[in-house]
Chimera marker file (.cmm) of the C-alpha trace (Angstrom):
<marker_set name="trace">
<marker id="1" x="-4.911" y="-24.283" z="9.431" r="1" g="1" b="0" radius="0.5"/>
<marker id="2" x="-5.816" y="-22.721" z="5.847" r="1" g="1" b="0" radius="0.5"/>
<marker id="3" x="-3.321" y="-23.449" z="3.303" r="1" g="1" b="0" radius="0.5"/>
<marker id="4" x="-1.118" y="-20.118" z="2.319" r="1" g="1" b="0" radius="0.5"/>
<marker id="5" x="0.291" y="-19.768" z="-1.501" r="1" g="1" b="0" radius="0.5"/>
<marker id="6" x="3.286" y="-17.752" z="-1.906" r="1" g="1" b="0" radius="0.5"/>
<marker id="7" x="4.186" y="-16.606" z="-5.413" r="1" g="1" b="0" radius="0.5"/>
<marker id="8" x="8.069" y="-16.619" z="-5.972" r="1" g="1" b="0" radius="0.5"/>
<marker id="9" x="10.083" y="-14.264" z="-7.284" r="1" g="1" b="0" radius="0.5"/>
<marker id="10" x="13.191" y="-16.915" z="-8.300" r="1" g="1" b="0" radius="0.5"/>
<marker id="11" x="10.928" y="-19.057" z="-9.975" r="1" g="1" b="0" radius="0.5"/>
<marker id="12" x="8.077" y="-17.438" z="-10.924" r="1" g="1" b="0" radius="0.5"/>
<marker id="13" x="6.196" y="-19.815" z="-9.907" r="1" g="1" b="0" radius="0.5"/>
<marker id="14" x="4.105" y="-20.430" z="-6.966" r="1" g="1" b="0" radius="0.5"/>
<marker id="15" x="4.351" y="-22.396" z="-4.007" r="1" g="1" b="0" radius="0.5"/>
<marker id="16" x="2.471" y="-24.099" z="-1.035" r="1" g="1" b="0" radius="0.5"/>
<marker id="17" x="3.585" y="-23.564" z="2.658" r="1" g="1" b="0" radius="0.5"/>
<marker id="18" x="7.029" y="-22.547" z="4.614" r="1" g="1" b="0" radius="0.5"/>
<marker id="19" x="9.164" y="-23.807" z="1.563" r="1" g="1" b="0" radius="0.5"/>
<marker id="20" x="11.264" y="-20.879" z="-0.007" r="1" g="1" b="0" radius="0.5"/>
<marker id="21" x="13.552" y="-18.296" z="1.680" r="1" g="1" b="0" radius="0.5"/>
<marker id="22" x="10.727" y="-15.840" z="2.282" r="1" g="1" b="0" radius="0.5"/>
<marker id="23" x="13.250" y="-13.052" z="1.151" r="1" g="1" b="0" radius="0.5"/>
<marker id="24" x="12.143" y="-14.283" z="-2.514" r="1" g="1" b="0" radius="0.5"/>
<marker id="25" x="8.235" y="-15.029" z="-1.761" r="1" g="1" b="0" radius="0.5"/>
<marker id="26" x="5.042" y="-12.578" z="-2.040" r="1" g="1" b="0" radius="0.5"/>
<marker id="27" x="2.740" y="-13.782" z="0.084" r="1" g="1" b="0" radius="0.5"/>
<marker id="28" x="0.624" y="-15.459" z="1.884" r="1" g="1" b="0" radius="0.5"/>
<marker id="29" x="-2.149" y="-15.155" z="-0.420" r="1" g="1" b="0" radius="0.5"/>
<marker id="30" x="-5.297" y="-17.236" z="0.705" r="1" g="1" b="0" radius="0.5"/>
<marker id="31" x="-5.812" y="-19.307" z="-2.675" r="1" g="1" b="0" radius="0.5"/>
<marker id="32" x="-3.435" y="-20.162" z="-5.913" r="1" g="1" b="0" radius="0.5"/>
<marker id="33" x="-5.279" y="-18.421" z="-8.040" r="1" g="1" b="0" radius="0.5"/>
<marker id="34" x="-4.652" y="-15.211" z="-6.095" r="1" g="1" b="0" radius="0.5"/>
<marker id="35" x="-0.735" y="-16.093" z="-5.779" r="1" g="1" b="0" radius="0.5"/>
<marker id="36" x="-0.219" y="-16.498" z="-9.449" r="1" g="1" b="0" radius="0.5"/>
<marker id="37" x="-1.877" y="-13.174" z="-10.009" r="1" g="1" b="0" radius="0.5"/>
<marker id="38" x="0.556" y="-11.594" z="-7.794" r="1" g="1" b="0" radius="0.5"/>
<marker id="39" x="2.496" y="-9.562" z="-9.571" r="1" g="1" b="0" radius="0.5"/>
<marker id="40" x="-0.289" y="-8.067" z="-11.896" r="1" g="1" b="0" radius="0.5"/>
<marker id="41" x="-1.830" y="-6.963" z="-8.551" r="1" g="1" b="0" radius="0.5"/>
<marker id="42" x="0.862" y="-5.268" z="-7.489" r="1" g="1" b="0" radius="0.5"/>
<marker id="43" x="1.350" y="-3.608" z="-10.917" r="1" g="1" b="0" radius="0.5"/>
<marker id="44" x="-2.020" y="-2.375" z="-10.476" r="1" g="1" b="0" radius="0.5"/>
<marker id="45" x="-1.545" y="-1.133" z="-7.222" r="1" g="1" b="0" radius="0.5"/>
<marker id="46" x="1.710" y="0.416" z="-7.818" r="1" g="1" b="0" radius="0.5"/>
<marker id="47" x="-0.167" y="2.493" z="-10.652" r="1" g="1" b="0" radius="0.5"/>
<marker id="48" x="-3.505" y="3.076" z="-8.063" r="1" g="1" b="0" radius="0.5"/>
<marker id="49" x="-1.204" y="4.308" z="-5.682" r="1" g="1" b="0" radius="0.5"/>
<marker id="50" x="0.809" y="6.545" z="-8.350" r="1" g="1" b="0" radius="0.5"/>
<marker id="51" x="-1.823" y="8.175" z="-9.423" r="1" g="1" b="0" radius="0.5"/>
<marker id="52" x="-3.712" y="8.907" z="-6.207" r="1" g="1" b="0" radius="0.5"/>
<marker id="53" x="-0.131" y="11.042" z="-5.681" r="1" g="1" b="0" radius="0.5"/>
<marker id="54" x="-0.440" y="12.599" z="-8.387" r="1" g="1" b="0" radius="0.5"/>
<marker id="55" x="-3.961" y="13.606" z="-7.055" r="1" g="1" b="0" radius="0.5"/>
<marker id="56" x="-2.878" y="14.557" z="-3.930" r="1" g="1" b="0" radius="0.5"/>
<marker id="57" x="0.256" y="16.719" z="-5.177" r="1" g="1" b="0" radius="0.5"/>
<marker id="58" x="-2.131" y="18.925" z="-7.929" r="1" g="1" b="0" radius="0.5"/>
<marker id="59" x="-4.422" y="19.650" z="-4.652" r="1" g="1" b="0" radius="0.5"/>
<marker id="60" x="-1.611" y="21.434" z="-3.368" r="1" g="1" b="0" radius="0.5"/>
<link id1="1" id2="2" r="1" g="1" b="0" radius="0.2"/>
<link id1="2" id2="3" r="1" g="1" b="0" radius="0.2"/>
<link id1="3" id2="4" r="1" g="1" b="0" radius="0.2"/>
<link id1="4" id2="5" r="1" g="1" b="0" radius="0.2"/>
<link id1="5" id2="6" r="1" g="1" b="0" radius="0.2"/>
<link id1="6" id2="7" r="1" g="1" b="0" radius="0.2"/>
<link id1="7" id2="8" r="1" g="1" b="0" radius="0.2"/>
<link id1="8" id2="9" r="1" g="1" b="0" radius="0.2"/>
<link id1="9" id2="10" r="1" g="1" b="0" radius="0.2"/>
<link id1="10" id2="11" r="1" g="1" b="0" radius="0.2"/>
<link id1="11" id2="12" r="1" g="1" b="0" radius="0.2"/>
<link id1="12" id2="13" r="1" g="1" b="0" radius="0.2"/>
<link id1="13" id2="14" r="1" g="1" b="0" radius="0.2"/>
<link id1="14" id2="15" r="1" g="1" b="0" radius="0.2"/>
<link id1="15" id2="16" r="1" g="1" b="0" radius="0.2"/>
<link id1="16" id2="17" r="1" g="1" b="0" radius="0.2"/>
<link id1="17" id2="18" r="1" g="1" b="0" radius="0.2"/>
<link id1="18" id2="19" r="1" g="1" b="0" radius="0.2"/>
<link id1="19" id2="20" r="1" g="1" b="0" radius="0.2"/>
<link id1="20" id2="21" r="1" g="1" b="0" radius="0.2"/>
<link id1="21" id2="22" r="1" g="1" b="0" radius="0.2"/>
<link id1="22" id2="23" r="1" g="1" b="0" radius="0.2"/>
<link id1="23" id2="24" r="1" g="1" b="0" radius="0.2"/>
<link id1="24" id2="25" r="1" g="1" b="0" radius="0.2"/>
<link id1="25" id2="26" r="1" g="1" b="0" radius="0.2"/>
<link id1="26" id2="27" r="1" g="1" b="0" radius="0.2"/>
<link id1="27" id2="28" r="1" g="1" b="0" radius="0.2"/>
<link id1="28" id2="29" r="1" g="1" b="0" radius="0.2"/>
<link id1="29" id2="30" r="1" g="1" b="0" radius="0.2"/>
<link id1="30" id2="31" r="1" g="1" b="0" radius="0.2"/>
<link id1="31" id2="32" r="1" g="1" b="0" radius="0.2"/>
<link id1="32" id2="33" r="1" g="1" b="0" radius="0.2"/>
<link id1="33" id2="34" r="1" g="1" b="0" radius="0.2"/>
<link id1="34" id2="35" r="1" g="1" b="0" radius="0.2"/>
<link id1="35" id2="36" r="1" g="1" b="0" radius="0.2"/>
<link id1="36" id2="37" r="1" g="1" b="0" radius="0.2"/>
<link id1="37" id2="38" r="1" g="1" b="0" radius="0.2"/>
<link id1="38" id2="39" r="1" g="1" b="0" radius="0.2"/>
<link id1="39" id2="40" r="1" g="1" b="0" radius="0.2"/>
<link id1="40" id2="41" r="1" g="1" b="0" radius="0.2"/>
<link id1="41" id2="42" r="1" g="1" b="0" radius="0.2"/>
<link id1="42" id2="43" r="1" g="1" b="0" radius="0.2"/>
<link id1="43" id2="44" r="1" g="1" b="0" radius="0.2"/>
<link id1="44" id2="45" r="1" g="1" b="0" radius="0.2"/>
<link id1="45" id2="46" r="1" g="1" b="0" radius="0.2"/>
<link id1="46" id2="47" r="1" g="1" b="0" radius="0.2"/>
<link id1="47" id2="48" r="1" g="1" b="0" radius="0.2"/>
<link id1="48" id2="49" r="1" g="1" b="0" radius="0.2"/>
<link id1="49" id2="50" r="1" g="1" b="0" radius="0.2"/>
<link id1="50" id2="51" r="1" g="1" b="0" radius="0.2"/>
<link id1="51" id2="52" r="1" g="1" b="0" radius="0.2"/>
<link id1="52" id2="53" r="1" g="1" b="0" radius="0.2"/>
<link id1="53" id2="54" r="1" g="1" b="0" radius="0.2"/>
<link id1="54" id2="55" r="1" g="1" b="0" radius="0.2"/>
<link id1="55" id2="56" r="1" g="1" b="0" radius="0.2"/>
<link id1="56" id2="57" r="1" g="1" b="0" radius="0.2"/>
<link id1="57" id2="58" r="1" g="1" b="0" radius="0.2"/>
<link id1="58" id2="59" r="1" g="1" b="0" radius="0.2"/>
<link id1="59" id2="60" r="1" g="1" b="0" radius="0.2"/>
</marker_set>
């Protein structure tokens, strides 16, 4: 089986396998490099997201 990197909260750090309470992990993400990125992509999907809304609510 693939490894899995989980990117945690706590710590802010990330991690390899079933360590952590999962409560406190993002994850899986398939590499490292895409765990420690984890919170700036979900910045930038928070603000995607946000703005398609906006979209959506001025075709109203």
């Amino acid at each position: 089986m693939a490894a899995e990197y989980w990117f945690n909260l706590d710590t802010n750090t990330v991690e390899e396998g079933d360590g952590s309470n999962k409560a406190h992990l993002m994850g899986p993400y398939p590499t490292y490099e895409a765990a420690a990125h984890a919170l700036e992509q979900a910045h930038a999907n928070t603000e995607r997201w946000d703005a398609e809304d906006e979209a959506d609510e001025l075709e109203r």
